[in-house]
N, C-alpha and C positions, 0 to 999 in steps of 0.2 A: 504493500500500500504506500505508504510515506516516503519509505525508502525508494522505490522505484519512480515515485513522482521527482525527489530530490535527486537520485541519481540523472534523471532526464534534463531536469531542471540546469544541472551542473554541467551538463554533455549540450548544452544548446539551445533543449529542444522549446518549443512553445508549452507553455503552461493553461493550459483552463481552467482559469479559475472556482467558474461554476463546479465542473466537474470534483475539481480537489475539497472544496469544501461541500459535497453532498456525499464522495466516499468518504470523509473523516467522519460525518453526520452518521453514514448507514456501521461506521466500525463500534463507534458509541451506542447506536440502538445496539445491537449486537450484544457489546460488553454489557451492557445495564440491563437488556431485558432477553435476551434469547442466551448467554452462556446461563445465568441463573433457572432458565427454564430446563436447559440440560443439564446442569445439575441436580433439578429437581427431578428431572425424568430420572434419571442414576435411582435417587433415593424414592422415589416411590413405586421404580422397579423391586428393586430390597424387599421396600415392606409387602409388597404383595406376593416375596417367596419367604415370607417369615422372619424376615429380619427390620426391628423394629430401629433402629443404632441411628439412623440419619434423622426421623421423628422427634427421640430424645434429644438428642442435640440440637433442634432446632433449625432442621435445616431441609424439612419438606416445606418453604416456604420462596416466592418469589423476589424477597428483599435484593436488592442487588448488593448491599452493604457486607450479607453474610457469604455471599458467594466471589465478590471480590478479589484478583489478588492481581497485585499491581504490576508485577513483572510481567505474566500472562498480557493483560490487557494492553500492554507497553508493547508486546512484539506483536497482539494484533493491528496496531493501528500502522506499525512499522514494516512486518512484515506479511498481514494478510491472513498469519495463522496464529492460534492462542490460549487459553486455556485459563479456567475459573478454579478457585478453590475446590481441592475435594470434597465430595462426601461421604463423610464416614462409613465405610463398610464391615460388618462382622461375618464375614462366611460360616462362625459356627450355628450360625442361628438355619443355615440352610439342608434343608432337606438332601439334595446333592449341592455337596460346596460345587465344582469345577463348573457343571450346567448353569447354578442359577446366578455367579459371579460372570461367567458368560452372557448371561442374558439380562444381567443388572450392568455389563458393562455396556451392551450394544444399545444400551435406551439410551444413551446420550446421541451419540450420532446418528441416531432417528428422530430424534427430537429437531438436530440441527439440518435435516432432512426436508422433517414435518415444517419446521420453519420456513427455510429457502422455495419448496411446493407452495405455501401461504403467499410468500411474495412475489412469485412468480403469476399465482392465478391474480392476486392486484393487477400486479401489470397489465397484465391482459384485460380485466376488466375496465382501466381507466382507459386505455387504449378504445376499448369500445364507444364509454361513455362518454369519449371525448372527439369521439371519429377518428380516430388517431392525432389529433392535436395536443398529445401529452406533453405537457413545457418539459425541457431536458431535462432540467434539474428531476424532477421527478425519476424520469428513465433511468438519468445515473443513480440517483439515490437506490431503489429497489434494484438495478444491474450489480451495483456494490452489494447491495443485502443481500441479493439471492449469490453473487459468488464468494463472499466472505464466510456465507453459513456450511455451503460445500466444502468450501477447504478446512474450514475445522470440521467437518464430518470427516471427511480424506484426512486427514492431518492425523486424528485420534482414533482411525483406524490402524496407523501403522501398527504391524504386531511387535514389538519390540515398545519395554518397559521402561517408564511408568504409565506408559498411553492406553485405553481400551482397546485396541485394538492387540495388545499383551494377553491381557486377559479373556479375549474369545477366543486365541490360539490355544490359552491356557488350557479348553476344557480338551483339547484332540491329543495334553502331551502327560507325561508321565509324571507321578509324583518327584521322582528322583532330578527327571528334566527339567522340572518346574524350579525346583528349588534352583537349579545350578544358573537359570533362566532370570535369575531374579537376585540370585547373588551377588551379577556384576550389572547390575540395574543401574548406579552412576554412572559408571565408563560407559552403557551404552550409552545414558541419557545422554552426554557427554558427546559423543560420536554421532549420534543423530541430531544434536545442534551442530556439530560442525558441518556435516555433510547436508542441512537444509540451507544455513547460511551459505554454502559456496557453490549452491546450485548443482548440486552433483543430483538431488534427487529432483530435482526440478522437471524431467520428460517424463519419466513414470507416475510422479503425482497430479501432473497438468493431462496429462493422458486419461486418468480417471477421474479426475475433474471432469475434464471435459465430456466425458460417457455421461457421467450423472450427472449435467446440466443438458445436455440434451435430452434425456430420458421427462428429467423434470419438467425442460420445459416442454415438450409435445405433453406432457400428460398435462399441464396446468392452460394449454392452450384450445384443447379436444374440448371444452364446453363453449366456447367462442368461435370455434371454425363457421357455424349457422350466419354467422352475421358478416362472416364476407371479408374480413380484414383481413385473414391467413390464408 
């Protein structure tokens, strides 16, 4: 996000202004009201496999104060991807720990899913109600929201730890694997900022990005096709 408008900025390029302040606009909705929704989808996966731990603590709730965390939020706005305070997890409370820590992990990135499909059918809708005369700003605003929510979907997919996407591999690997998986859980953290910082994963995460914005937007577009715009 920031970073690549200032790298362009620095390299030459012309700046839009409208544009740069409706994606910092849609990174803030983001941070304030849809990571705390995915966090909240975390913890009210939990409790509906029996695990009560993110309730007690207060943290089945939409606050953004409580899901906050400033670093996360610092590289969404910079770099596009990002991440909210955890929520409390106790696996012992579950019936199958590996299955339902799998399926408490994937409710985040369904959430950030469920999001981007939301702003994606707006779009379409104003589009409609507007004949197509949506003012940019708009466009850019919801084009930023629905691609900021994707890459933290893609983002917290990755399976390598401390990300959800760890934890859904987690239910396919052994207990002995798990643990040695989660051992060196800093040095990967470690290794997967360097290698998102220097673009190394850059084709394979934009590659799936881009499947699942197009997937999203044909499905958030198929109730509007009747009216002739698409």
């Amino acid at each position: 996000m920031l970073y690549g408008m200032l790298r362009g900025i620095m390299s030459g390029q012309g700046v839009n202004l409208g544009a740069m302040i409706a994606q910092i606009l849609a990174c803030l909705f983001v941070i304030f009201l849809i990571l705390p929704f995915h966090e909240f989808a975390h913890g009210w996966m939990a409790k509906q496999l029996g695990d009560p731990t993110a309730k007690y603590a207060g943290r089945l709730t939409f606050n953004p104060l409580a899901s906050l965390d400033f670093m996360g939020a610092l590289f969404l706005l910079l770099f596009g991807f990002g991440w909210a305070k955890p929520v409390p997890v106790d696996p012992r409370y579950f019936k199958k720990p590996k299955r339902d820590m799998a399926l408490t992990a994937l409710a985040g990135p369904v959430a950030n899913v469920i999001a981007s499909y939301v702003g994606a059918v707006l779009y379409y809708l104003l589009l409609v109600v507007t004949r197509g005369a949506l003012p940019m700003f708009f466009v850019y605003f919801l084009n930023a929201y629905v691609t900021v929510n994707i890459s933290v979907a893609v983002f917290n997919l990755i399976p390598l730890p401390p990300l959800d996407g760890s934890r859904i591999i987690g239910a396919f690997m052994s207990d002995r694997a798990l643990q040695m998986y989660y051992r060196y859980q800093n040095v990967i953290m470690m290794v997967l900022f360097l290698l998102l910082l220097t673009g190394v994963l850059n084709v394979p995460l934009n590659m799936i990005e881009q499947l699942l914005t197009n997937g999203i937007s044909f499905l958030a577009r198929l109730p509007f096709m009747p009216f002739g715009f698409f």
